[in-house]
C-alpha positions as CSV (number, residue, x, y, z in Angstrom):
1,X,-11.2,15.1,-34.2
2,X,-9.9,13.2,-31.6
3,X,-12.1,11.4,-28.9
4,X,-11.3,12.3,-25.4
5,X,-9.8,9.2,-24.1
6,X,-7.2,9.0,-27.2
7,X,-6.1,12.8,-25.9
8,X,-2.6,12.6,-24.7
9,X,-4.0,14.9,-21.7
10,X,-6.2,12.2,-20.5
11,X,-4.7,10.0,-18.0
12,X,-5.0,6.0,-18.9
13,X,-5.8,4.7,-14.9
14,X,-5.3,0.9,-15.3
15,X,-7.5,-1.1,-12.5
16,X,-7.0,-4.1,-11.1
17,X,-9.9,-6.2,-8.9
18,X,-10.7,-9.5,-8.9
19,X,-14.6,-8.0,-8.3
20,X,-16.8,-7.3,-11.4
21,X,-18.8,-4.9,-9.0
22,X,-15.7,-2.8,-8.3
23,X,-14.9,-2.5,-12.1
24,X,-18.3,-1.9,-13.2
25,X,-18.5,1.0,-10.0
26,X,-14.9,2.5,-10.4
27,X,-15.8,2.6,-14.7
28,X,-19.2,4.4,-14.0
29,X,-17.8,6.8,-11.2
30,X,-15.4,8.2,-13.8
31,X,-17.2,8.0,-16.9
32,X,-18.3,11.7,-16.6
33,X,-14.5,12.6,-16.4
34,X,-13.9,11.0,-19.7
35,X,-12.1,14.5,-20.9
36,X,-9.6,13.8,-17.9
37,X,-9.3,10.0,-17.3
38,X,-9.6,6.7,-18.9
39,X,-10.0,3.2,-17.0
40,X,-8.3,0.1,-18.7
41,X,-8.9,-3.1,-17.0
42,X,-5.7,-5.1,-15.9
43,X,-6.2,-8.7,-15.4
44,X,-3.2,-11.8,-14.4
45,X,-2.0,-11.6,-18.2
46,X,-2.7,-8.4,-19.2
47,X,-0.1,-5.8,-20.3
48,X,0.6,-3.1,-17.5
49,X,2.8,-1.0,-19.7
50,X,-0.1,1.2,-20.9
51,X,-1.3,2.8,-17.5
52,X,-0.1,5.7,-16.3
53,X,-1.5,5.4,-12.7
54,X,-2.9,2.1,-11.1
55,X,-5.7,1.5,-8.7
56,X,-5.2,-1.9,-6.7
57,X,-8.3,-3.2,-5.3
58,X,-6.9,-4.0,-1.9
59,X,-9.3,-6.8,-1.3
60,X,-6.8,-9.1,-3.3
61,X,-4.6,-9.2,-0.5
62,X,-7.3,-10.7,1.5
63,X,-7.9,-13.4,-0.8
64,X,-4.2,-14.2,-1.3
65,X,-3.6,-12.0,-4.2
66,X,-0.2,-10.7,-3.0
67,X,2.1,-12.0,-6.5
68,X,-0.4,-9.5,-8.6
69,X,0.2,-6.3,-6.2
70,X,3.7,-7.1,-6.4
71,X,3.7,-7.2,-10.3
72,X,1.8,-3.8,-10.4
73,X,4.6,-2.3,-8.2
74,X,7.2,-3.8,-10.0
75,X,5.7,-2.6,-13.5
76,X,5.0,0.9,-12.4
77,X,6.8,1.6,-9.5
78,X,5.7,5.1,-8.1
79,X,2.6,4.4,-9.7
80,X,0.2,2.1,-7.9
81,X,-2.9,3.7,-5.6
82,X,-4.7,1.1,-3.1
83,X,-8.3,1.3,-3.4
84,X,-9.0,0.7,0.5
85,X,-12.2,-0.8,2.4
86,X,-12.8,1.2,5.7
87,X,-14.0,-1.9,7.5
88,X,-10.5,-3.7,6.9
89,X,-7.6,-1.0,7.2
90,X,-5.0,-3.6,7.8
91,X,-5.1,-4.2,3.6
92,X,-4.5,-0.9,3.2
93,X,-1.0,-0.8,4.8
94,X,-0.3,-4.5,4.1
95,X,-0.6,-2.4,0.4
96,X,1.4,0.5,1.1
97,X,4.2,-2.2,2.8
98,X,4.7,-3.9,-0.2
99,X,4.5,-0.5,-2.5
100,X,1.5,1.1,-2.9
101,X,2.3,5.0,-2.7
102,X,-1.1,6.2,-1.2
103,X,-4.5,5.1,-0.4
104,X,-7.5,6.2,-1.0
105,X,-11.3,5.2,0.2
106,X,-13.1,2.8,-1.9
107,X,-16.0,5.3,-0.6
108,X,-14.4,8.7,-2.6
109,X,-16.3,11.0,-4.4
110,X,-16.1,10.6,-8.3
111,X,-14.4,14.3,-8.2
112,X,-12.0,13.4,-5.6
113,X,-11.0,10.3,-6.9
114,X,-10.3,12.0,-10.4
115,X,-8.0,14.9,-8.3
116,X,-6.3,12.3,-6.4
117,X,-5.5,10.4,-9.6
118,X,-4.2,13.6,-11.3
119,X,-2.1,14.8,-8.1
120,X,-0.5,11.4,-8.4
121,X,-0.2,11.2,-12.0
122,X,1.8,14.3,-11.7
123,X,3.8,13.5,-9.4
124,X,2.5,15.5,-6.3
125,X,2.9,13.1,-4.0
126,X,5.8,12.8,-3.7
127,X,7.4,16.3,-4.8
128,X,7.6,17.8,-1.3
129,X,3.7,19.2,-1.8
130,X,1.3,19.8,0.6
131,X,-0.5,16.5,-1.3
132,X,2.9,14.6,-0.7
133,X,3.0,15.8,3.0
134,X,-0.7,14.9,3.9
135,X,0.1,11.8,1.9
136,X,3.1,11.0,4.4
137,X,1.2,11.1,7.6
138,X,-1.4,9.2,6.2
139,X,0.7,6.7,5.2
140,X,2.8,6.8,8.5
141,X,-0.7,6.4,10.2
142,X,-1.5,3.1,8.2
143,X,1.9,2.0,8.8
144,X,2.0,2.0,12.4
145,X,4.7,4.7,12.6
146,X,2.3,6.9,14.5
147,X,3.3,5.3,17.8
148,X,7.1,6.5,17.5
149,X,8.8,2.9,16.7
150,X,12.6,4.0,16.7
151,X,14.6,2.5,14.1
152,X,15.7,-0.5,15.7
153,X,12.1,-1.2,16.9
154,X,10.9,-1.4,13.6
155,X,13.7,-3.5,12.8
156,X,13.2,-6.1,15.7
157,X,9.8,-6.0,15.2
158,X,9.8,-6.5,11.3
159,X,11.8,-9.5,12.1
160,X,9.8,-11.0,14.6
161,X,6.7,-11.0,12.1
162,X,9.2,-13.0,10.1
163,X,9.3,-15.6,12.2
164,X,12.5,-15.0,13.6
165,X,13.8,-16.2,17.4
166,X,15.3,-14.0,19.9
167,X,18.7,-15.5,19.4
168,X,18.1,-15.5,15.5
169,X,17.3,-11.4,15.8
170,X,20.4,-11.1,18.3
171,X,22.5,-12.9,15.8
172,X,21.6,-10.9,12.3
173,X,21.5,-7.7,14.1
174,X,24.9,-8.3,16.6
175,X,23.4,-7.5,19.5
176,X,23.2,-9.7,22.6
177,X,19.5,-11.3,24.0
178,X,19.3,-8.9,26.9
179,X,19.5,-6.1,24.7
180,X,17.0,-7.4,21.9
181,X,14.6,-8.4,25.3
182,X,14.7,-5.0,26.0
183,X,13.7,-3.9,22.5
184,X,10.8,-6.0,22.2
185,X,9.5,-4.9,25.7
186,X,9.8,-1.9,24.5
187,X,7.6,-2.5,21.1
188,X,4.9,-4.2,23.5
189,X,4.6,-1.4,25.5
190,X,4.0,1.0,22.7
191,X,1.5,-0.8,20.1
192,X,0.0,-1.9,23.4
193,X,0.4,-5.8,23.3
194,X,1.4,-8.1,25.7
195,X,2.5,-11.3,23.7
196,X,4.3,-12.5,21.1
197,X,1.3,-13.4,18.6
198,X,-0.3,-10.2,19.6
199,X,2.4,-8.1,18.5
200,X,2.7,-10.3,15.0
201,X,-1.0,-9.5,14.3
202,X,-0.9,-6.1,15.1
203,X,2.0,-6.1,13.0
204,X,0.5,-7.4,9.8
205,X,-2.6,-5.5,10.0
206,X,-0.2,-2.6,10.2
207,X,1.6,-3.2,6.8
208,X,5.0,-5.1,7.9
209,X,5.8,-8.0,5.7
210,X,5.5,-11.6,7.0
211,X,8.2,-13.1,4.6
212,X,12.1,-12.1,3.5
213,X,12.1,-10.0,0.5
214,X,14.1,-11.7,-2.5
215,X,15.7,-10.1,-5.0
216,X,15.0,-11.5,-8.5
């Protein structure tokens, strides 16, 4: 008879953290659920193509770790859940900005946690589900959409976290320096800053990317 974590109904939930604590917690929370899930460690070298959902221990990002979310998202793209800490919310979206599809609390419940992994693994978050609808706020909340940034907000603002100039934004998006002014007084006014640099570091901790994405 089969054990329950070769069952092809148990879902194999690869995990990646840089902290032994985490893996030893996350490991422990769901060993009950063994009939359901099965964690497999993922470190730098290891092979991705096993697990069907990942959990991305969103404190990698704080320690520079951005390369190994990348490689989870490029590996299983759809796939990847961001383990978030409640006292730094900006990882989270930095997460669901480079391709994270959903977040959950470090803090979950072990039945939760086993629900959300199944939802996902199913595809329910993104089906048009009540799951894929909370999901969508949530993640419209961590990404700083929640204070109406129009299109071309977003855009202006995404490239001033870049690095770019006023004249460098008016030049890649063909519009003239009054106009792009008038966009970015726009952005202060609603995320509530009054500089430059302000509106950068809001920006970050709200998931935009600091750098041009590069297509290999």
């Amino acid at each position: 008879m089969p054990s329950p974590a070769s069952s092809p109904h148990v879902i194999r939930v690869g995990l990646i953290s840089d902290q032994s604590i985490v893996r030893a917690g996350v490991r422990s929370l769901l060993a009950p659920y063994d009939d359901r899930v099965t964690v497999v460690d993922i470190g730098p070298e290891s092979d991705l193509g096993d697990a069907q959902v990942v959990l991305y221990d969103v404190l990698g990002l704080h320690q520079g770790d951005v390369k190994g979310l990348e490689t989870a998202v490029k590996a299983h793209p759809g796939r990847v859940l961001a383990l978030s800490r409640e006292l730094q919310p900006g990882l989270a979206a930095r997460a669901l900005g480079i391709g994270a599809v959903a977040s959950v609390s470090l803090g979950i419940d072990a039945e939760e946690l086993v629900e959300v992994i199944e939802a996902f693994a199913a595809g329910h978050l993104e089906d048009g589900s009540q799951a894929d609808l909370d999901n969508q706020a949530d993640r419209r909340r961590q990404l700083g959409r929640g204070v109406n940034l129009s299109p071309r907000e977003l855009e202006v603002l995404g490239l001033i976290v870049r690095g770019r100039s006023n004249e460098e934004i008016a030049a890649e998006l063909y519009l003239s320096i009054n106009t792009v002014k008038t966009v970015i007084r726009s952005v202060y006014r609603k995320i509530g800053v009054a500089t430059r640099s302000r509106a950068v570091a809001w920006a970050i901790e709200h998931g935009f990317a600091t750098t041009d994405v590069v297509d290999e």
